[in-house]
Residue, then its C-alpha position, 0 to 999 in steps of 0.5 A: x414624800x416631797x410634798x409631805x415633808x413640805x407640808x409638815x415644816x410649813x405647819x410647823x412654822x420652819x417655811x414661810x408660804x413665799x418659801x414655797x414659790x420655788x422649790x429646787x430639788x436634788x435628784x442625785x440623792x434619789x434612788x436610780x433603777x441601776x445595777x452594777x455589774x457582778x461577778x455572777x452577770x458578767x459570767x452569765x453573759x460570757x457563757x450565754x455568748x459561748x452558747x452562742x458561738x458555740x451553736x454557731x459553729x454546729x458545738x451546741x446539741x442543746x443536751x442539757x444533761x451534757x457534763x463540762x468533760x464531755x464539752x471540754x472533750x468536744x472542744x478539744x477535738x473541734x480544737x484539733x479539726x479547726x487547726x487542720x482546715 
């Protein structure tokens, strides 16, 4: 796109050839690979670690079908043995 642009003002007349003998480009106006972090990724991340402690510490059966009552139910029990331990 760069080269392109540069051959149309050249052909134009708006570049002389010794114009051309050293070009400085801004790459901070060029498009970068970064994404910010969104409320969804970061509550993606926080569950993926979740399951992850929780498999750690014998919590994570890995049923899929399991409702948020029943692991709340579960967390509260674990909850109440950690505390006795």
């Amino acid at each position: 796109m760069l080269a392109e642009s540069l051959r149309v003002a050249h052909e134009a007349g708006a570049l002389r050839s010794q114009d051309l003998k050293r070009v400085t480009v801004d790459t901070t106006v060029q498009p970068k690979a970064i994404t910010f972090p969104t409320d969804a990724k970061l509550l993606h991340a926080a569950i993926k670690g979740l399951n992850r402690l929780a498999r750690k510490h014998g919590m994570g059966g890995g049923d899929q079908g399991e409702t948020l009552a029943t692991i709340r139910m579960r967390l509260r029990r674990w909850g109440r043995t950690e505390g006795r331990a």
